[in-house]
C-alpha positions in Angstrom: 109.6 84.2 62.4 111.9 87.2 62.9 111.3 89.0 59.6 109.2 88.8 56.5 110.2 89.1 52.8 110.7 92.6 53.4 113.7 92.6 55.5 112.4 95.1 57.4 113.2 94.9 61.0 111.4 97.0 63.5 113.1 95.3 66.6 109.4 94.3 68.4 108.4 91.0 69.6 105.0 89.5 69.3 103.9 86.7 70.7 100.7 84.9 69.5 98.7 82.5 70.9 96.2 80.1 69.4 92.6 79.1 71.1 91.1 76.1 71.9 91.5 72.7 69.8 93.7 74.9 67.7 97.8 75.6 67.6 100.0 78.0 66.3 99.5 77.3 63.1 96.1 79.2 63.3 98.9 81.9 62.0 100.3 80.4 59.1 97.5 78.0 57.4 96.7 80.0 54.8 99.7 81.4 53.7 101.8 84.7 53.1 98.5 86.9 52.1 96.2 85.2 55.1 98.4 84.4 57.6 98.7 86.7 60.8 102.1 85.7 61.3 103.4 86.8 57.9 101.8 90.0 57.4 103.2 90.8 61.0 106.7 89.8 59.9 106.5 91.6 56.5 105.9 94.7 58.9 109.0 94.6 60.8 107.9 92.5 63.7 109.8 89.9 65.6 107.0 86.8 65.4 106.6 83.5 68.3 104.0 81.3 68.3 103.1 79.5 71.0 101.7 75.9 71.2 99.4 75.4 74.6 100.8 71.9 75.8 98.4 69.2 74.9 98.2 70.0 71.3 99.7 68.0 68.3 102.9 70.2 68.9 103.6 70.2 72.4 102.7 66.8 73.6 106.4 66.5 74.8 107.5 65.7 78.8 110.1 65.1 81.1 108.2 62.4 83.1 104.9 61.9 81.6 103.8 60.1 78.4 100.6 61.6 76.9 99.6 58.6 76.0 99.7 56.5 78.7 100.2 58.7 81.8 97.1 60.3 83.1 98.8 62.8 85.0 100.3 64.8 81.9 96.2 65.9 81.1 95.6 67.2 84.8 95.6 70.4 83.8 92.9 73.3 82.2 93.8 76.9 81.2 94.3 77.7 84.6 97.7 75.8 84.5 98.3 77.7 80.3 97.6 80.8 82.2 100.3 81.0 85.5 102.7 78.8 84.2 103.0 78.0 80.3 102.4 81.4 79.4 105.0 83.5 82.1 107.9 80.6 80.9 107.2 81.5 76.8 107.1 84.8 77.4 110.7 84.8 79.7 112.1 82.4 76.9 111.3 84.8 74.4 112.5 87.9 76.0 116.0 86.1 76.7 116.1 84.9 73.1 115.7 88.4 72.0 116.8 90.6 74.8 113.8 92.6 74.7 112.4 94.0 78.3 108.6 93.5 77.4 106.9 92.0 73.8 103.1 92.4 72.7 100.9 89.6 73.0 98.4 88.8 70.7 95.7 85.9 71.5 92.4 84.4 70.1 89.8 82.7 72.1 91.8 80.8 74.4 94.8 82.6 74.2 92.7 85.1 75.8 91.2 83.4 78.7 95.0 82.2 79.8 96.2 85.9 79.5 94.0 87.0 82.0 94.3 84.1 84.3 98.4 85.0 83.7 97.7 88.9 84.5 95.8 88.6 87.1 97.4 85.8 89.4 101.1 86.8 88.1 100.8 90.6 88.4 104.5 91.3 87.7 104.4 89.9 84.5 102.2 92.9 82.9 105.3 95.0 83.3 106.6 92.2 80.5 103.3 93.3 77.9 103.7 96.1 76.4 100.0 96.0 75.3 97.8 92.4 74.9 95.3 92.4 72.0 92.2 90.3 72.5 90.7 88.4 69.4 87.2 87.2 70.2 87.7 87.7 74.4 86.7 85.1 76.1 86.3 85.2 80.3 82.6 85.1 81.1 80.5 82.7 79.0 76.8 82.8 80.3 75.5 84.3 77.0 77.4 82.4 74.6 74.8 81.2 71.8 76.5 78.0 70.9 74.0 75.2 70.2 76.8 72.6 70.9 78.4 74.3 74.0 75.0 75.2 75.4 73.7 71.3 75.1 76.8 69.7 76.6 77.8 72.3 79.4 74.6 71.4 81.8 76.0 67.5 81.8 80.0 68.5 81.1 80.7 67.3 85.0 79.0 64.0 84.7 80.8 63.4 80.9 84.2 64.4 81.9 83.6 62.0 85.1 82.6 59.1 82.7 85.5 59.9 80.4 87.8 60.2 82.8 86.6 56.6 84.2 87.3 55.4 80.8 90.5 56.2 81.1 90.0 59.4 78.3 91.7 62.4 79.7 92.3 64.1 76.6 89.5 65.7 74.4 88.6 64.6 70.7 92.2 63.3 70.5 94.9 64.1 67.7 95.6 60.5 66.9 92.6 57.8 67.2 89.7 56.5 65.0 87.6 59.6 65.5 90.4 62.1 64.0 90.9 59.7 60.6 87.3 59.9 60.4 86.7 63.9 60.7 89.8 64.4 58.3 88.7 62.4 55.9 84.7 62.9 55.7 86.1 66.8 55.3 88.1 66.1 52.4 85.1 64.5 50.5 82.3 67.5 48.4 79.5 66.5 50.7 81.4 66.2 53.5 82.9 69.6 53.4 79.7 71.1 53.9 78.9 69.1 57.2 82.0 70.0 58.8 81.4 73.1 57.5 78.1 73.4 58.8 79.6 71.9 62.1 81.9 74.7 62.4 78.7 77.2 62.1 76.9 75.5 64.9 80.1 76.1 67.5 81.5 79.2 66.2 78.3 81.0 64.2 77.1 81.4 61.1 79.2 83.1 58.6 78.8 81.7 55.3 81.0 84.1 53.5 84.6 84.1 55.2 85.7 80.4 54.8 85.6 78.9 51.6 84.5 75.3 51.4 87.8 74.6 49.3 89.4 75.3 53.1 87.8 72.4 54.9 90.0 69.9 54.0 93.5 72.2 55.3 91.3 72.6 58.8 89.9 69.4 59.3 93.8 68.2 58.2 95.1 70.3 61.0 92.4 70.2 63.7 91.3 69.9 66.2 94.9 69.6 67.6 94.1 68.2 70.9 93.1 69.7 74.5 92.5 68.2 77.7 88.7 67.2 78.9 89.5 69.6 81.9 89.8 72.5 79.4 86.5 71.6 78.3 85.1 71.5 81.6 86.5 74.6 83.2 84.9 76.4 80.2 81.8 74.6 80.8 82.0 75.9 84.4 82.3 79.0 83.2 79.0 78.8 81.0 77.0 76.9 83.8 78.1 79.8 86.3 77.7 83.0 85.0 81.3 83.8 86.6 85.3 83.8 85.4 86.5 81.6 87.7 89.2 78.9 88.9 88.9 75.4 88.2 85.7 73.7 90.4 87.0 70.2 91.6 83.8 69.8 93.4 83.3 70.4 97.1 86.2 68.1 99.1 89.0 69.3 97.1 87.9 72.9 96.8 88.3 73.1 100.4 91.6 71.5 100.3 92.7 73.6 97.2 91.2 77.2 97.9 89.6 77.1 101.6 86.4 77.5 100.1 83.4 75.3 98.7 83.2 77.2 95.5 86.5 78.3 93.7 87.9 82.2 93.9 86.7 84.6 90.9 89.6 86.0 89.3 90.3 89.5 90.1 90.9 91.5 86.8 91.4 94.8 88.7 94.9 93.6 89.0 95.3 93.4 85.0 97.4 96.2 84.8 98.4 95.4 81.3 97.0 97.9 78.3 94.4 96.0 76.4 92.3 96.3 73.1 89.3 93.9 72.3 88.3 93.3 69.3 84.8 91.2 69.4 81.9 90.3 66.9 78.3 90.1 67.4 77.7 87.0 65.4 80.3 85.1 67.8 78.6 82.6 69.5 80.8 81.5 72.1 81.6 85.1 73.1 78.7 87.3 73.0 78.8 91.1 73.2 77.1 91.4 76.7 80.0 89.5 78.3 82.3 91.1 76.2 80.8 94.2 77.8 81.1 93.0 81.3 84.7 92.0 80.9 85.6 95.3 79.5 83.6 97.1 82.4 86.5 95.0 84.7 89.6 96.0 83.1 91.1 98.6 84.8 93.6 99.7 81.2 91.4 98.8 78.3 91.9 100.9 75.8 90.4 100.0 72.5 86.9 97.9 72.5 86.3 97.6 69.0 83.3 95.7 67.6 83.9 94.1 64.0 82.0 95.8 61.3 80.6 92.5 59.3 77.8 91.7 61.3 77.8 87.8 60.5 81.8 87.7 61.7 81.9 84.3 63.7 84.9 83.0 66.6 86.7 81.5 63.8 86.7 84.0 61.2 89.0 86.1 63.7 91.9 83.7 62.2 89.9 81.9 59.2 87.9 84.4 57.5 88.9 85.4 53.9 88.5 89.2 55.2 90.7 89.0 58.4 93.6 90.3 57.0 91.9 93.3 56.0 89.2 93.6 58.5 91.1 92.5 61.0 94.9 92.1 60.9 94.7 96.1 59.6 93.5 97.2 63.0 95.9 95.2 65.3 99.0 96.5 62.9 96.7 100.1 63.7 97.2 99.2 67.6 100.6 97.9 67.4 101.9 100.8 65.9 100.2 103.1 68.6 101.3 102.0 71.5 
């Protein structure tokens, strides 16, 4: 999107990125009032969204077919993080012959980031400052009811599933998705899913309206890998933000070690604001603390001021625009 309605151009390149089970349309959903991407636009910025590969979107490959080749879902967002990230952001500063672009992320898109900075240190010369929406790296706190029931037995499921032949996650095509979308779309229905959301994300019965359900549930979940699932999982069950743990043989082979490396944040050179929420239940304020105690160029830790803000309200809630989207046009135009 390379300018809004306005026709202002400011010459700045954003790149967003969408969180787990969700896609870059996260941005646009809801329109030219709601969406991220538009109100960014309308301000003079230059606007990519990127698609994590696995979702509805990006399900394209040279070799592998998602649907039949198990190989195309060996990945978590380890793999988003050193190598899907670094290639959108050099595509995008070709396309516009910018030197370095902001990058914007929510949930997911955050985790990659700092697996990207950290492993890939020249590439935070490329950011001119990253902007954190719900920050997710260490998970032990996380309040999620659903998260916190399957993460003790997430090895064992993914195991099973991946016996069965399922490599990809609550996929985007299949009897499960027609089900979801359409038990949304009915009164009653709304309120489950609704309800649903609450029990991952938090309770926040004030930002989406129930009249919203059936454009979510008709748009997600867009598909992730069961790996991305675990390695969060792995996250929860360890206390730690670290690489992918393939289990004791293949550690050794992969990283000389039983237990896979932490990754080192110190080398996150990149300037940084977090914005966080107490209410969010997969990313509670005490690891949101210790993260920010790690980053060596975090300059703005700011802490929502609607006290029953939940994950998804970040890019759902009916007050993000002005809660929310307000303070990262703040940041953006600051540094």
């Amino acid at each position: 999107m390379p300018y809004g309605k306005t026709g202002r151009r400011e010459g700045k390149v954003v790149l967003l990125q969408h969180g787990l089970f969700l896609a870059a349309s996260d941005y646009v959903l809801f329109g030219p009032q709601q969406g991220l991407a538009y109100i960014l636009a309308d301000n003079g910025y230059d606007v990519w969204m990127m698609n994590c590969r696995g979702n509805i979107y990006s399900r394209n490959h040279t070799t592998f077919d998602p649907d039949k080749d198990k190989d195309f879902w060996m990945y978590s967002w380890h793999e988003i993080g050193i190598y899907d990230i670094p290639a959108t952001i050099d595509f995008v500063l070709a396309k516009t012959g910018n030197e370095s672009l902001y990058h914007i992320g929510h949930s997911q898109g955050t985790t990659a980031f700092y697996v990207m900075a950290s492993i890939k240190q020249n590439y935070n010369d490329k950011i001119k400052h990253h902007i954190s929406l719900g920050p997710t790296a260490f998970m032990k706190h996380l309040y999620s009811p659903i998260m916190r029931l399957i993460a003790p037995t997430s090895a064992l499921t993914v195991a099973s599933l991946e016996q069965l032949g399922q490599y990809e996650f609550m996929p985007t095509k299949g009897l499960m998705r027609d089900i979801s979308s359409g038990m949304c779309s009915e009164s009653v229905g709304t309120v489950v899913c609704k309800n649903f959301m609450f029990l991952l994300a938090g309770y926040s019965p004030h930002q989406i309206n129930a009249s919203a359900i059936p454009l979510i549930a008709g748009h997600y979940p867009a598909g992730a890998s069961t790996r991305q699932v675990l390695h969060y999982c792995q996250e929860y069950n360890s206390g730690k933000f670290a690489q992918y743990d393939f289990g004791l043989m293949k550690n050794l082979v992969t990283y000389l070690s039983p237990t896979p490396p932490d990754y080192d944040l110190s080398e996150i050179s990149t300037p940084i604001s977090l914005i966080y929420s107490s209410n969010d239940w997969l990313s509670a304020t005490v690891d949101v603390d210790k993260l920010a105690e790690r980053l060596p160029n975090l300059q703005i830790k700011y802490l929502v001021p609607i006290p029953t803000w939940n994950h998804l309200d970040f890019v759902f809630g009916n007050d993000a625009p002005s809660v929310i989207y307000t303070k990262i046009l703040e940041i953006l135009s600051t540094f």
